[in-house]
C-alpha positions as CSV (number, residue, x, y, z in Angstrom):
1,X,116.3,80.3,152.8
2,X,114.3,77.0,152.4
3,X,111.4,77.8,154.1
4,X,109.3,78.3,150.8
5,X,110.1,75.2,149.3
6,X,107.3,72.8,150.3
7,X,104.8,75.2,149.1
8,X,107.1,75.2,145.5
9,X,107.0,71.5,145.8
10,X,103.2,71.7,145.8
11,X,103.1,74.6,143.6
12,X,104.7,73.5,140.4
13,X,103.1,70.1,139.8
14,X,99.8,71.9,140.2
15,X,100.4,74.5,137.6
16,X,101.9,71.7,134.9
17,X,99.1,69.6,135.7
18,X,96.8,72.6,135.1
19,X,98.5,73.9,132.0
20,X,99.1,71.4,129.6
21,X,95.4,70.2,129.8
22,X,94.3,74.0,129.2
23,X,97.3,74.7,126.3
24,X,95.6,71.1,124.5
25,X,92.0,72.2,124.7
26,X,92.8,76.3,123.6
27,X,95.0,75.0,120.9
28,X,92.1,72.7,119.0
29,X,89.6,75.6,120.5
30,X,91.8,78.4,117.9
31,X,93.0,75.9,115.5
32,X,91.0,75.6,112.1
33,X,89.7,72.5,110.7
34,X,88.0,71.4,108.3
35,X,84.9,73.9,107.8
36,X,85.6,75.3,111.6
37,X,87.3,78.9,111.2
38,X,89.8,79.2,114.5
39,X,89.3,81.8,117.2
40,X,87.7,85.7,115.8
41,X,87.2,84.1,112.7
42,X,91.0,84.2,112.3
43,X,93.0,81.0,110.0
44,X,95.3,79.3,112.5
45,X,96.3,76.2,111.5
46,X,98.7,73.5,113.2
47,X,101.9,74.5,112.7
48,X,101.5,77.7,112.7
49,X,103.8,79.9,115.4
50,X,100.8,82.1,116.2
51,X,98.4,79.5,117.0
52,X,100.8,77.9,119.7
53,X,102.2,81.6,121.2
54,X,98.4,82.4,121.7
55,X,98.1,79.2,122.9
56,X,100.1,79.4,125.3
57,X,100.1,82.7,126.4
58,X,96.6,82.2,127.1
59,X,97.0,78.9,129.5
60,X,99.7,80.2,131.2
61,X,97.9,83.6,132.2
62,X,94.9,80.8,133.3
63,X,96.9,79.4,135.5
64,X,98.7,81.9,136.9
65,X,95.9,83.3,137.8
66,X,94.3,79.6,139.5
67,X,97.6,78.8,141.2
68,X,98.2,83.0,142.3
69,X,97.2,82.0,145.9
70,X,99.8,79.2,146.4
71,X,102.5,81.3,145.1
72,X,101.4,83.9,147.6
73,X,101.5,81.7,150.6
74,X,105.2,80.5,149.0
75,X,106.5,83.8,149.1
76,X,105.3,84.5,152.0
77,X,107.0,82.4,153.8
């Protein structure tokens, strides 16, 4: 039953220490400031509900797809 859980040990800090750098730099990247227009030309600024779903949605699906092999090997064990 526990034979995955070293990989998940290694796993998880990996992808948090991969995704919250990615979500900061994506966020200012759509966010519009100033004379910058966000992402597509598209007004997104902080506070805004979309800018932080798309924000995340798109670190997370970066990640997932960096940390894909560990969770692999984790369920293959």
């Amino acid at each position: 039953m526990y034979r995955g859980y070293s990989v998940s040990v290694l796993c998880i800090p990996v992808f948090n220490a991969l995704y919250l750098p990615f979500y900061e730099h994506i966020k200012t990247e759509f966010r519009t400031e100033g004379d910058k227009t966000g992402f597509l030309g598209l007004s997104w600024k902080e506070g805004d509900p979309k800018l932080y779903a798309i924000s995340a949605g798109v670190a997370g699906a970066i990640c997932n797809v960096i940390t894909n092999p560990l969770w692999v090997v984790r369920t293959r064990m």
